[in-house]
C-alpha positions as CSV (number, residue, x, y, z in Angstrom):
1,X,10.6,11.1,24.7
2,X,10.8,10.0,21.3
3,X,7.9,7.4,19.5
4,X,9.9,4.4,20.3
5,X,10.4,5.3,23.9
6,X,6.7,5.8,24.0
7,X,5.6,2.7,22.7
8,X,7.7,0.8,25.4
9,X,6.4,3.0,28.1
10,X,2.8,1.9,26.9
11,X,3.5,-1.4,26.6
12,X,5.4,-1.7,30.3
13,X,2.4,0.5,31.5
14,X,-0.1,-1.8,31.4
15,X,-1.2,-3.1,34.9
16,X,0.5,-0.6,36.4
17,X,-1.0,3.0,38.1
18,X,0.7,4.8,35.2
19,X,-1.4,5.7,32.3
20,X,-0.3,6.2,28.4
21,X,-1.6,9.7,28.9
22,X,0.8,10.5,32.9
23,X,2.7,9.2,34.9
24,X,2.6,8.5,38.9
25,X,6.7,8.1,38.2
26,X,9.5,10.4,38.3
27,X,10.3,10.6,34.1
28,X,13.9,11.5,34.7
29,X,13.9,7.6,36.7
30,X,13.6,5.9,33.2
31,X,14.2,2.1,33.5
32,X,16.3,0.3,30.5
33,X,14.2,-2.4,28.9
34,X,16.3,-5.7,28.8
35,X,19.0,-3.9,31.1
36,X,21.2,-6.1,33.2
37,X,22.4,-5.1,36.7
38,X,25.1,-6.6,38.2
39,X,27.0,-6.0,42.0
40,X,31.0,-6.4,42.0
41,X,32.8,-6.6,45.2
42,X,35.9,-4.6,44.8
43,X,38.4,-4.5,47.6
44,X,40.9,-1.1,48.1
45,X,38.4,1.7,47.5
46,X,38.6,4.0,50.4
47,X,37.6,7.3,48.7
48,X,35.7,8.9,46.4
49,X,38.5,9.3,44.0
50,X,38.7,5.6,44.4
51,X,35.3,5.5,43.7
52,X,35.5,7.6,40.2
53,X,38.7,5.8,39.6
54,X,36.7,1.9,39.3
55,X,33.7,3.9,37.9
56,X,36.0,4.9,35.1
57,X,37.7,1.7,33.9
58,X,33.8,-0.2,34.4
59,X,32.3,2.4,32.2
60,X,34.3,2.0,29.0
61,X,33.5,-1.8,29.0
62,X,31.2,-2.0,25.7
63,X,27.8,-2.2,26.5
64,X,27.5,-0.7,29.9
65,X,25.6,2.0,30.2
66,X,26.1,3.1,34.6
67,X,28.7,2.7,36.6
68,X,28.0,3.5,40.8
69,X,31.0,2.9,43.0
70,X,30.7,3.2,46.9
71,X,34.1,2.7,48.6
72,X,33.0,2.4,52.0
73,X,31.1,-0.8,50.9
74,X,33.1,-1.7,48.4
75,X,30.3,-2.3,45.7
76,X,30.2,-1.5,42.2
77,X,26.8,-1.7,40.4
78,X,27.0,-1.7,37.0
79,X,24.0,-1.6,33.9
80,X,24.7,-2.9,30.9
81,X,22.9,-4.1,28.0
82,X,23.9,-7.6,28.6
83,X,25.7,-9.7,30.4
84,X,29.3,-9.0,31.2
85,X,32.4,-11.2,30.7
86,X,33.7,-11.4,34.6
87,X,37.4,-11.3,33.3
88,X,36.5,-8.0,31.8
89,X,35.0,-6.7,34.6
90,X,38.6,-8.1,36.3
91,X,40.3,-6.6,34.0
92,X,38.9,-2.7,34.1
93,X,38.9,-2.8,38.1
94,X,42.6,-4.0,37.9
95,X,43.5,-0.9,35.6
96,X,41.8,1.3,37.7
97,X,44.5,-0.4,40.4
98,X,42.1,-2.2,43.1
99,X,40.9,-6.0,43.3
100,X,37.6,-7.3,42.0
101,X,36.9,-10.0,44.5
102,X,33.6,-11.1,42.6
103,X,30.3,-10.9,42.5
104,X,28.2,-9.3,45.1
C-alpha cells in the first residue's frame, strides 16, 4: 500500500470500525475512490465464453477498470473511473457480437 493509498484509507476510515493502524476489512477488497459502477443488460450470453467475450470488448473502453459478465442473467457490471458514453458501451458489446439492451 503505497503513501497515497494510505492517506485515502485514513481519510475514508474515519467513523468507521477500521482504524489507521488495522483493519476489520479484507485488504485485497480495496474500494476505488470516485469509482462508478454501472449494470448493462446484454441479451445473447449463454456461456461463459460469452461471458469473457462482452468482458473483453467492455474492458478496453478507456477508463474502466472491471468488467463481470454473468450470461445466465445477462448482466454486465462494469467500474470505471467515470461515467461511460452508452453508445460506447453499445458499441464494445456489439463487437463482442451480442445486444446491449440498456441499463440495468
Amino acid at each position: 500500500m503505497t503513501a497515497e493509498t494510505e492517506t485515502k484509507t485514513e481519510a475514508t476510515a474515519s467513523g468507521s470500525c477500521c482504524s489507521p493502524s488495522g483493519s476489520c476489512h479484507d485488504a485485497s477488497a480495496e474500494v476505488q475512490v470516485g469509482a462508478v459502477t454501472t449494470e448493462y443488460q446484454v441479451s445473447g450470453m449463454t456461456c461463459g465464453h460469452c461471458e469473457g467475450a462482452v468482458a473483453g470488448e467492455v474492458s478496453e473502453i478507456p477508463g474502466v477498470t472491471s468488467v463481470k459478465a454473468v450470461a445466465s442473467t445477462g448482466r454486465v457490471t462494469v467500474v470505471s473511473d467515470a461515467p461511460l458514453d452508452l453508445e460506447a458501451v453499445r458499441a464494445a458489446v456489439d463487437e463482442a457480437g451480442y445486444e446491449l439492451v440498456g441499463r440495468a
